[in-house]
C-alpha positions in Angstrom: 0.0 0.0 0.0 3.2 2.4 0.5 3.8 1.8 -2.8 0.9 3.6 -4.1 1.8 6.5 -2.0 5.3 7.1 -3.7 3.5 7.1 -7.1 2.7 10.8 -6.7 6.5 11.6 -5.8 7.9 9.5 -8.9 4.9 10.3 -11.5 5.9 13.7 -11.8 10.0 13.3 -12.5 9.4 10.0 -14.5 7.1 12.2 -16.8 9.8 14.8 -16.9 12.2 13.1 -17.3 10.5 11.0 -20.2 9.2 13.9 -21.7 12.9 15.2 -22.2 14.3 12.0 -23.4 11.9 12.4 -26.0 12.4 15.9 -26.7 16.2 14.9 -27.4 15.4 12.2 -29.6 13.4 14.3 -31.5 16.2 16.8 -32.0 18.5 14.7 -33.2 16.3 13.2 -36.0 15.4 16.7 -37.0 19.5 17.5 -37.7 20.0 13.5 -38.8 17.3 14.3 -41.2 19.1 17.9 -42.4 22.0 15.5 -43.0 20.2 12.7 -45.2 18.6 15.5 -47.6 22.0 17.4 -47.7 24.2 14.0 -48.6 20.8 12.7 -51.0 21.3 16.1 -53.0 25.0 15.8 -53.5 24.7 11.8 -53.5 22.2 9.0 -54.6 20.7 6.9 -51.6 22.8 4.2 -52.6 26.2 5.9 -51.8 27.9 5.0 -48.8 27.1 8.0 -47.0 23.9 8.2 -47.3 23.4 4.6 -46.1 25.5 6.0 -42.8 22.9 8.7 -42.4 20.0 6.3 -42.6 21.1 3.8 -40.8 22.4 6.7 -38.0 18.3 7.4 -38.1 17.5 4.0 -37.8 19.7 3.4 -34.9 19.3 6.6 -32.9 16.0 8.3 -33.4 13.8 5.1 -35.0 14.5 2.6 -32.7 14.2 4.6 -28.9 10.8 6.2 -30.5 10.0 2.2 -30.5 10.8 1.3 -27.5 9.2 4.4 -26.2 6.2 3.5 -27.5 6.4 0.2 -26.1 7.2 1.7 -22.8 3.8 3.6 -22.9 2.1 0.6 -23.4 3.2 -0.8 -20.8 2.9 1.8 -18.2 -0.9 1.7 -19.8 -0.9 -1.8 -18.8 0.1 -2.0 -15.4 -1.8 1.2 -14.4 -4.8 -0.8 -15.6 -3.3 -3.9 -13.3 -2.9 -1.6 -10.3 -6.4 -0.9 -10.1 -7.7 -4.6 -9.9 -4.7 -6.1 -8.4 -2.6 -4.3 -5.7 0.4 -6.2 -5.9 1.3 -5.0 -9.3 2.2 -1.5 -7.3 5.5 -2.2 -7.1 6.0 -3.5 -10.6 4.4 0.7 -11.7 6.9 2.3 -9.0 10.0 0.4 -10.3 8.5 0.9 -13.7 8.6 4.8 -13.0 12.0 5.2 -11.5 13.4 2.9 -14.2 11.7 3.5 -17.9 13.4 6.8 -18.1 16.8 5.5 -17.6 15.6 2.6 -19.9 14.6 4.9 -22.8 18.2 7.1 -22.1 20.3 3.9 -22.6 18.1 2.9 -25.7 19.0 5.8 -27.3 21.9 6.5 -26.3 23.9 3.3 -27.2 23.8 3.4 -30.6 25.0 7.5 -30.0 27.6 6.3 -28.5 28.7 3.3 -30.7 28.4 5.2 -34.0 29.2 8.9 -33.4 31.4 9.0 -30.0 32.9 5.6 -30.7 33.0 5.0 -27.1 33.1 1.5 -26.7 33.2 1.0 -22.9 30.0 3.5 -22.1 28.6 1.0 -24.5 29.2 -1.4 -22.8 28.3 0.2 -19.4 24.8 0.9 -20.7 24.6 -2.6 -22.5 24.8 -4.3 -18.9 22.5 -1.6 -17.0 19.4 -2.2 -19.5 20.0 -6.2 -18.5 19.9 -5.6 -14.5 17.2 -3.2 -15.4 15.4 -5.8 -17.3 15.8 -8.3 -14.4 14.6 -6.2 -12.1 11.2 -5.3 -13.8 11.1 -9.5 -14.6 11.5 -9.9 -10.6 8.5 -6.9 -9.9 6.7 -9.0 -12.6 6.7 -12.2 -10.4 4.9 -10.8 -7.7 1.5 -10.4 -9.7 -0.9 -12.9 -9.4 -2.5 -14.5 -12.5 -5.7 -15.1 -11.0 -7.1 -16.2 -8.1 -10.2 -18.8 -6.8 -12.6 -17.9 -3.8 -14.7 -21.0 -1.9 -16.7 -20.3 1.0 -17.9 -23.1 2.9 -19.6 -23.9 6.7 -17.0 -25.9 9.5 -17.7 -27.1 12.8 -15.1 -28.3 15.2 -17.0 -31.1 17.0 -16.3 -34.2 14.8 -19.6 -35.8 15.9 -21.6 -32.5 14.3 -19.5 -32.3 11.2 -17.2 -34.6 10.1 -14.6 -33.2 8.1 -11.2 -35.0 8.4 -10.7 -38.6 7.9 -8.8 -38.5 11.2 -10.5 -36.4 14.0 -6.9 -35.8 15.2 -6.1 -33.9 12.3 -9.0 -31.3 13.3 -7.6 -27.6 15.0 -7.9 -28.4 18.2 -7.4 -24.4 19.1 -10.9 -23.7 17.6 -14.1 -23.4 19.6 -16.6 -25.9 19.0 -18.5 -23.4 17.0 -19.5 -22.9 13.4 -17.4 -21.1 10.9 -17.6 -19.3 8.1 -14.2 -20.1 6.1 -13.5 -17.9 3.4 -10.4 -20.2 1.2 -8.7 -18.0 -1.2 -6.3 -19.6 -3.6 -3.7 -17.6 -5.6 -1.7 -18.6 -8.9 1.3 -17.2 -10.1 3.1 -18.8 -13.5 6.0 -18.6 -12.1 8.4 -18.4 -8.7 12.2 -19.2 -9.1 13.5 -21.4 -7.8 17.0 -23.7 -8.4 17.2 -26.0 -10.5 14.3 -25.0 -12.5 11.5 -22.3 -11.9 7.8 -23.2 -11.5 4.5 -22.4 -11.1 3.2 -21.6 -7.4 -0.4 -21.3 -5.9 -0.7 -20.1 -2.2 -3.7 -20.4 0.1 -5.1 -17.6 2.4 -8.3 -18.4 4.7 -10.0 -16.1 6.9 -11.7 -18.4 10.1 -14.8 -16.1 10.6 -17.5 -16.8 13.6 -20.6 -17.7 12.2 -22.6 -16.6 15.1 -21.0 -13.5 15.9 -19.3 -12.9 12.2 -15.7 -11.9 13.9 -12.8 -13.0 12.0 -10.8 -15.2 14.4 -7.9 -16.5 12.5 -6.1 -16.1 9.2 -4.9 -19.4 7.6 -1.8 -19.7 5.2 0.7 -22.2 3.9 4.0 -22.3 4.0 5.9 -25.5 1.9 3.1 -27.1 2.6 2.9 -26.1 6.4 -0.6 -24.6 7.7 0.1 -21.7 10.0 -2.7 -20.4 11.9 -2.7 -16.6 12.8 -4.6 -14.9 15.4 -6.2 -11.7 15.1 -5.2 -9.8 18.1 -6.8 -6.2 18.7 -9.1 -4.3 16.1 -8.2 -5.4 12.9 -11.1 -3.6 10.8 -9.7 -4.7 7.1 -7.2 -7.6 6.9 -4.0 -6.3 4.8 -1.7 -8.7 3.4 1.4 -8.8 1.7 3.3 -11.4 -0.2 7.0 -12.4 -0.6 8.1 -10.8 -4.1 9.2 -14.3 -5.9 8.0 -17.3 -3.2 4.5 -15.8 -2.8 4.5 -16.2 1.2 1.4 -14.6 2.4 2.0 -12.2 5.5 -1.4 -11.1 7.1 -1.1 -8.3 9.5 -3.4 -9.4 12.3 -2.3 -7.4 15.3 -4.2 -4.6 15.8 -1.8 -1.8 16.9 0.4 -2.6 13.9 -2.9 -2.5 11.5 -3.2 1.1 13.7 0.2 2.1 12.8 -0.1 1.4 8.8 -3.2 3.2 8.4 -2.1 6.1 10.4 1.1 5.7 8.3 -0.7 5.4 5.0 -2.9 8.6 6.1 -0.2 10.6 6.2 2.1 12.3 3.8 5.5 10.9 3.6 8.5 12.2 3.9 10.5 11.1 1.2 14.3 11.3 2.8 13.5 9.7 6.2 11.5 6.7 4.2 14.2 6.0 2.0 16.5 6.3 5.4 14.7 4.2 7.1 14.1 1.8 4.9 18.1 1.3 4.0 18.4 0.9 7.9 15.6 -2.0 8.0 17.7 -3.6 4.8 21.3 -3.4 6.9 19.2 -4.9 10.3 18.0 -7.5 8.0 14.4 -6.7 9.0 13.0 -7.6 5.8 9.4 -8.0 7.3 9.1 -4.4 8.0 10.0 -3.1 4.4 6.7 -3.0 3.2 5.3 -0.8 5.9 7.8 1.4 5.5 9.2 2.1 8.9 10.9 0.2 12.0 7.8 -0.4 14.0 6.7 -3.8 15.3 4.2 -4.7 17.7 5.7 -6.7 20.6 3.1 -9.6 20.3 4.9 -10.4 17.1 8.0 -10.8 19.5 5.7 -12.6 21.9 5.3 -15.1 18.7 8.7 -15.4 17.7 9.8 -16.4 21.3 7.0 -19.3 21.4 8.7 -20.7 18.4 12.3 -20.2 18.0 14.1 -21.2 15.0 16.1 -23.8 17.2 13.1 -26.0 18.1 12.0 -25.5 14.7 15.4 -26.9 13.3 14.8 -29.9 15.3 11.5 -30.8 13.1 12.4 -29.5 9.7 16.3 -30.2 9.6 16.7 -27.1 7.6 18.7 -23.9 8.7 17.0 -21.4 6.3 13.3 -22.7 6.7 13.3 -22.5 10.4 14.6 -19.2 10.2 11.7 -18.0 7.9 9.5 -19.8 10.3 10.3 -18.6 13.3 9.9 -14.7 12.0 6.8 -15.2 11.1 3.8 -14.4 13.8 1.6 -17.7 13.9 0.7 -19.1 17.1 -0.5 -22.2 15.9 1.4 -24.7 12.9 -0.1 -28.0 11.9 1.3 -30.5 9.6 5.6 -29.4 10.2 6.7 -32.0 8.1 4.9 -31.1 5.1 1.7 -31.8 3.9 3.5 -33.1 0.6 5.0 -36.0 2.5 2.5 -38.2 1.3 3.7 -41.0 2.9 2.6 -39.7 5.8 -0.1 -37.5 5.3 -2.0 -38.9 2.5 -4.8 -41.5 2.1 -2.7 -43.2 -0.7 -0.1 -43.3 1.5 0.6 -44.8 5.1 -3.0 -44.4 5.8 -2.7 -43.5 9.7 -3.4 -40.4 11.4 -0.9 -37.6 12.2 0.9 -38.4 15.4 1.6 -35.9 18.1 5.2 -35.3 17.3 3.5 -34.4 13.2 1.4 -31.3 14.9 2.8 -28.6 16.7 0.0 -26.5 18.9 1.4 -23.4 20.6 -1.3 -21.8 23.0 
C-alpha cells in the first residue's frame, strides 16, 4: 500500500524526465534528417554516406521512439493492473523510476557506438538495461494471474461435522463453534527457484464466527505447512502482503500494527527519512518491516517469535534457512511441520494413519 503513495512523488519526474528523453530524440532526427537530404542532393541513396545517415536514423531516433512507445504501453498496462490487483504496485513504481533510464540507454547506445565511438559506455549501458530488465522480470513475479474464492460452513465437533478422515487432524485451538471459512487460492506462473523455476499457488483463509461474524484466525501455507494466525486487537480490514518471488502470504493481524499502517498510509510521507529508514531495516536485515515502510513492530509479534524459536523449529524441519523463515513469522498455531506433501505420511494413498503428536505442533 506504500507503494501507491510514492507514485505521486515519482509520476511527476518520470514524466519529466521521459518527456525530455523524447524531446532529445526528436532533436536529433530533425538535424540526422538535415544530414540525409543534404548527402541525397549531392549523392544517390545508394552511396555509402547516405546509407551512414540512414542507418544513424534508424539506430538513434527510430529505434528509442519504438521502445518508447512500447514503454507507454506498458505503463498503460500496469496502471490498468494496479487498479484490480494491488500487488502490481510495485512493478508501476519500479516501472517509474526505471523506464526513463531505460529509454536514455536505448537511445543513447547506438549515440555512443556510431558517433562518439565510445566503446566501454557501451558497454556500461549494455549491462545496466539487463539488470534493469531483471529487475522489472523480478517486480513482474509478484503479480498474481488469477485467483479462486470458496466459502464453505465448518464445525469443530467431529460428531456434528465430520470433516477430516482422522479427527486428530482437526484444530484443536478452535471453539466448538460454526465457521464461516472464506479459502482463497492464488496462482502465479511462475516463482524461481533452483534448478528449475515453476508455477506456485498459495492459500489464504479467513476463520470467521458464524454466530457473531468476527474473523478469528487467518490461515496460510507455508511448503506445505498450515500456519494459523490470530487476530489480536481491532483489525477492521485484513491487509496482506506477499514475498516478491515465493509468494508467502503475511497477514497483518495485530491490531496496533494495522493502527500504525493506516495512520502511516494517512499521512504524507517524507521522502528522505522513508528511504532512510528503509536502508536501515535492509542493513538490520528486518526484511518484514519493508513494506510498511518504517521500524515499527508490535511486541506480540516478539511474543510469537519467542514461542517458536528457530532452534526447536530446526529440530523438526532439519533445515537452517526454513526454520529461520519460520520462526519470524507471527503464527501461534502450525499443523502439519513435516509437510503436507510428505505423502507417505499425510495422504490417504499413503501410510493411511493419522498424524501423530510429534506431526502437529500446537502453541497456546
Amino acid at each position: 500500500a506504500f507503494e501507491r503513495k510514492l507514485h505521486k512523488y515519482f509520476y511527476p519526474i518520470s514524466v519529466l524526465l521521459f518527456t525530455s528523453i523524447l524531446t532529445i530524440i526528436f532533436f536529433n532526427s530533425f538535424f540526422i534528417l538535415n544530414d540525409i537530404w543534404a548527402s541525397m542532393g549531392t549523392f544517390s541513396i545508394y552511396n555509402p554516406l547516405s546509407q551512414l545517415f540512414i542507418n544513424m536514423f534508424l539506430r538513434i531516433v527510430f529505434i528509442p521512439l519504438i521502445v518508447a512507445g512500447l514503454l507507454l504501453g506498458i505503463l498503460l498496462r500496469i496502471r490498468y493492473l494496479n487498479k484490480i490487483k494491488p500487488e502490481s504496485s510495485l512493478s508501476l513504481l519500479w516501472f517509474l523510476i526505471l523506464s526513463p533510464i531505460t529509454l536514455f540507454a536505448v537511445s543513447y547506445i547506438p549515440y555512443a557506438n556510431m558517433i562518439l565511438m565510445d566503446f566501454q559506455l557501451v558497454q556500461f549501458l549494455s549491462i545496466l538495461l539487463s539488470i534493469i530488465v531483471f529487475i522489472y522480470i523480478l517486480s513482474a513475479l509478484r503479480i498474481r494471474a488469477f485467483e479462486n474464492i470458496t466459502i464453505f460452513l465448518y464445525h469443530n465437533d467431529e460428531n456434528i461435522l465430520k470433516t477430516f478422515r482422522y479427527s486428530v487432524d482437526r484444530p484443536r485451538w478452535l471453539n466448538n463453534d460454526y465457521y464461516w471459512v472464506i479459502r482463497y487460492m492464488y496462482f502465479w506462473p511462475v516463482e524461481i527457484t533452483f534448478p528449475l523455476p515453476h508455477i506456485d499457488w498459495e492459500r489464504l483463509e479467513l476463520w470467521v464466527n458464524a454466530r457473531t461474524g468476527k474473523l478469528e484466525w487467518v490461515v496460510t501455507d507455508y511448503h506445505y505447512r498450515e500456519l494459523w494466525y490470530e487476530i489480536n486487537g481491532k483489525v477492521d480490514r485484513l491487509l496482506v502482503d506477499f514475498d516478491p518471488n515465493f509468494h508467502t502470504p503475511m497477514p497483518i493481524t495485530i491490531g496496533d500494527e494495522y493502527s500504525f499502517i493506516q495512520n502511516f498510509l494517512a499521512n504524507n510521507i517524507d521522502l528522505k527519512n522513508f528511504i532512510k529508514s528503509q536502508l536501515k531495516l535492509i542493513v538490520k536485515g528486518k526484511w518484514m518491516n519493508l513494506w510498511i515502510g518504517t521500524i515499527f513492530e508490535s511486541p506480540i509479534r516478539e511474543y510469537y517469535r519467542n514461542l517458536h524459536r528457530a532452534e526447536k523449529i530446526m529440530e523438526i524441519v532439519g533445515s537452517r534457512l526454513l526454520s529461520s523463515r519460520l520462526a519470524a513469522l507471527h503464527w501461534k498455531n502450525w499443523r502439519y511441520p513435516l509437510g503436507t506433501d510428505r505423502k507417505e505420511i499425510y495422504s490417504i494413498n499413503g501410510r493411511n494413519h493419522p498424524a501423530t503428536p510429534g506431526d502437529i505442533i500446537l502453541i497456546e
